[in-house]
N, C-alpha and C positions, 0 to 999 in steps of 0.2 A: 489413573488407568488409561492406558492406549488401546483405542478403537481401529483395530485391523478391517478397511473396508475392501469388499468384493469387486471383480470384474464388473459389477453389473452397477454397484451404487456407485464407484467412479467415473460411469458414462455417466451418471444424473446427476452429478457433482460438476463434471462439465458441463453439464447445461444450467446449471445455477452460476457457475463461474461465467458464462459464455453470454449469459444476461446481465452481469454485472458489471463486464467488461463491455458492453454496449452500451448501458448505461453510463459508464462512462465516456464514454465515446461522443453520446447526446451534452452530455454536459459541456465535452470539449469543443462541440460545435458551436455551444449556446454562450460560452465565456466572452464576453467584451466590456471595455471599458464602458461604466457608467450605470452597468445594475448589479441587480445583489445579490448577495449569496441565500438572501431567502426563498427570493423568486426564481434562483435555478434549481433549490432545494424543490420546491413543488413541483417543480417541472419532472425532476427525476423521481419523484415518488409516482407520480402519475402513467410515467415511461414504463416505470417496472410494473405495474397495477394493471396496467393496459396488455402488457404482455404474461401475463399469468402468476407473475411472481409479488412477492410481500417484502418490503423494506428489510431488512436483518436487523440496524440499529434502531429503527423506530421505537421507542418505548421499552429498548436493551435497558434494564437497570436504570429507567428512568430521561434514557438518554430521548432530546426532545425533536430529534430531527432524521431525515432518510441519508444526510451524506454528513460524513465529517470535514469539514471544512475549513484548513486550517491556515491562514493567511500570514506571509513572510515571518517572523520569528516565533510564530504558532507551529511548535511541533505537531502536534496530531490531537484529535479528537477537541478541533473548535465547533464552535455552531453557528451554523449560517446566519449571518445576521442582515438590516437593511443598510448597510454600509454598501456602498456602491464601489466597485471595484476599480483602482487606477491603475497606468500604464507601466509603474514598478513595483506591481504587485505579483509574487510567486504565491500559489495556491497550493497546497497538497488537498485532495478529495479523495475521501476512503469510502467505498462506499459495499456493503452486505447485502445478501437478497439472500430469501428462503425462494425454494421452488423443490417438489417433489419431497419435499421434506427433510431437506439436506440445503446447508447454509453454501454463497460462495461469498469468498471476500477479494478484495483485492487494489490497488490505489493507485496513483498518479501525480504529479505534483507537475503544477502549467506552469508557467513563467511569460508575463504578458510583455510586449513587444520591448519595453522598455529598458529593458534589466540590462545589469551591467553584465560584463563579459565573465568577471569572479564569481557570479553567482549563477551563469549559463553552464560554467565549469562544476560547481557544486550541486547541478542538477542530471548532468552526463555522468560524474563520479558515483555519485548515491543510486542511478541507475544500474549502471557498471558492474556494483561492487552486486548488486540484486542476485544479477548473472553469475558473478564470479561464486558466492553462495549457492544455486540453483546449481553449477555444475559437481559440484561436490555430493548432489543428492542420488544417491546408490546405496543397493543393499550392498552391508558390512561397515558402510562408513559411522561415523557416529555424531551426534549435532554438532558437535566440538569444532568439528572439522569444517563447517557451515559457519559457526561462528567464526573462528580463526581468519576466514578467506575475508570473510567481511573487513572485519576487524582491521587488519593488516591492509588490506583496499585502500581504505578510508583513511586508518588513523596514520600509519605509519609511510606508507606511498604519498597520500596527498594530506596529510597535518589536520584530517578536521575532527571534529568531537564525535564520538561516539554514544550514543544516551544508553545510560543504563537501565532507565526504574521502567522502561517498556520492552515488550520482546514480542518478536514471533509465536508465534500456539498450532496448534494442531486444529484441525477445523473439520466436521461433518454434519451431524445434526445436533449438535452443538455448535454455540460460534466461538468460544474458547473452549478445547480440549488438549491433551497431553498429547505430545510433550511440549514445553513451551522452550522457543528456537532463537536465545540471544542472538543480539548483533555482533558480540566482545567472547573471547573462550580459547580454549586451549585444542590443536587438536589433539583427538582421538580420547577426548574426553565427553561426557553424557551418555543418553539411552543410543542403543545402536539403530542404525534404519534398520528397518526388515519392510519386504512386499505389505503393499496396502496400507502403509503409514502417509495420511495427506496432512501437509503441513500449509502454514501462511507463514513465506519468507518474509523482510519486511525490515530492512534496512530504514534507523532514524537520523540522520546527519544533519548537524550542527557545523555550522562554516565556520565557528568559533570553537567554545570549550565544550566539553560533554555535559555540562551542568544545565539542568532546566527546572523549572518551580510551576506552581499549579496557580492559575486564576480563580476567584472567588467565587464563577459560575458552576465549583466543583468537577469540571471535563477541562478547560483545555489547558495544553499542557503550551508554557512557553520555555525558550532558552533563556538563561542567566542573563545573557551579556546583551540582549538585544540582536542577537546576530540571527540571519535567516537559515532555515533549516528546511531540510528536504523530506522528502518519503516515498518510496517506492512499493510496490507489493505483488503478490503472485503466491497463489493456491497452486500447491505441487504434490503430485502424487510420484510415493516411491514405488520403482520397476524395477525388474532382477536387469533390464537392458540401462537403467539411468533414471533421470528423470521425465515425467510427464507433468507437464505444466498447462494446467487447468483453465486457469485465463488466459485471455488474450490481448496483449496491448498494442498491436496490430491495428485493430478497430480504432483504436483511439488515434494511433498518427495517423490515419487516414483522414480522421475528423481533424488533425492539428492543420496536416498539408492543407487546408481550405481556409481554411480561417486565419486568417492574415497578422491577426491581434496577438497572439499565441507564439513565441518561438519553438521553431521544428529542433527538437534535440534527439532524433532520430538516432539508434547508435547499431552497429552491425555487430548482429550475436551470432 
């Protein structure tokens, strides 16, 4: 079932999105060689705490931490662990908040000072392709057509894998809701948009093949081949003019531009 939200719980959806996207932000300040992903995990539970809001993943289905955390061929949904971060380390951080009683989600993936230039590319594409997805979000379109742009982005423009067994959802007070918004698809194939449809776009890229397998800790998800993979995300609400996009990552290169550690992949939307 699709949950059609109002004029009024999409303003409070922005401000759940609008703290998560600060929260990330906190995080992107706080990223440098030499600590851990546990100890910025706390930090951001305490960020959102302090400003009104509750973790979204915390204790989701058991899940044991406020950010997902997912380090170089860690697709999504790792756990912050006390491994201390190196200088060619890519991050993806996903991170949830409840606030007024509507979820925001939305993600990021850092890339520290290090990284090779193939894998600076693999993190502007998987942004890219975010965008190229988000513009397609209009009433009469249909998911299809959101997938399709991805899809073609990523796989066919620049050769990387697409992952299948995760996809985009629908997001309000629930943090998975219908419909749920592939990376891969046909256009003008799925449910149609119509006004008050909020989605979590959410391109997974694989610099290698689309294949990935599950770790023993039952959450994180890695690629096949060892290869590093990316992830982007954005809570978007459908408008009879386009799309309205929920978060903001803005906030976050703001925090990148300062911190030296961090490469700027800044891209012009």
């Amino acid at each position: 079932m699709i949950y059609y939200k109002t004029d009024e719980e999409i303003e409070l959806m922005r401000l759940s999105n609008l703290l998560v996207s600060k929260t990330l932000a906190h995080v992107g300040g706080l990223l440098k060689v030499g600590i851990s992903g546990k100890s910025i995990d706390k930090s951001a539970e305490e960020f959102i705490r302090d400003n009104g809001g509750v973790p979204g993943f915390k204790g989701y289905r058991g899940f044991p931490s406020t950010l997902c955390m997912s380090v170089n061929d860690a697709v999504v949904h790792g756990i912050p662990s006390n491994r201390e971060f190196i200088s060619t380390d890519v991050v993806s951080i996903d991170c949830g908040v409840i606030l007024n009683g509507f979820y925001g989600d939305a993600a990021f993936t850092f890339g520290f000072f290090d990284i090779n230039d193939s894998v600076i590319k693999l993190l502007k594409v998987t942004r890219e392709s975010l965008y190229k997805g988000i513009e397609l979000v209009t009433v009469g379109n249909r998911i299809g057509d959101i997938s399709y742009a991805i899809q073609h982005y990523c796989e066919k423009v620049h050769g990387y894998g697409i992952v299948r067994e995760l996809v985009g959802h629908g997001v309000g007070k629930n943090l998975h809701e219908d419909p749920e918004v592939p990376n891969f698809g046909l256009k003008g194939k799925g449910p149609m948009l119509k006004e008050g449809i909020v989605i979590a776009i959410e391109p997974m890229v694989n610099m290698g093949n689309k294949g990935v397998k599950q770790l023993s800790d039952g959450w994180t998800i890695l690629t096949k081949d060892g290869k590093p993979s990316a992830h982007f995300e954005h809570s978007v609400a459908v408008r009879k003019n386009g799309p309205d996009i929920l978060s903001d990552h803005s906030f976050i290169e703001n925090a990148i531009k300062i911190n030296t550690e961090i490469v700027d992949i800044s891209i012009n939307i």
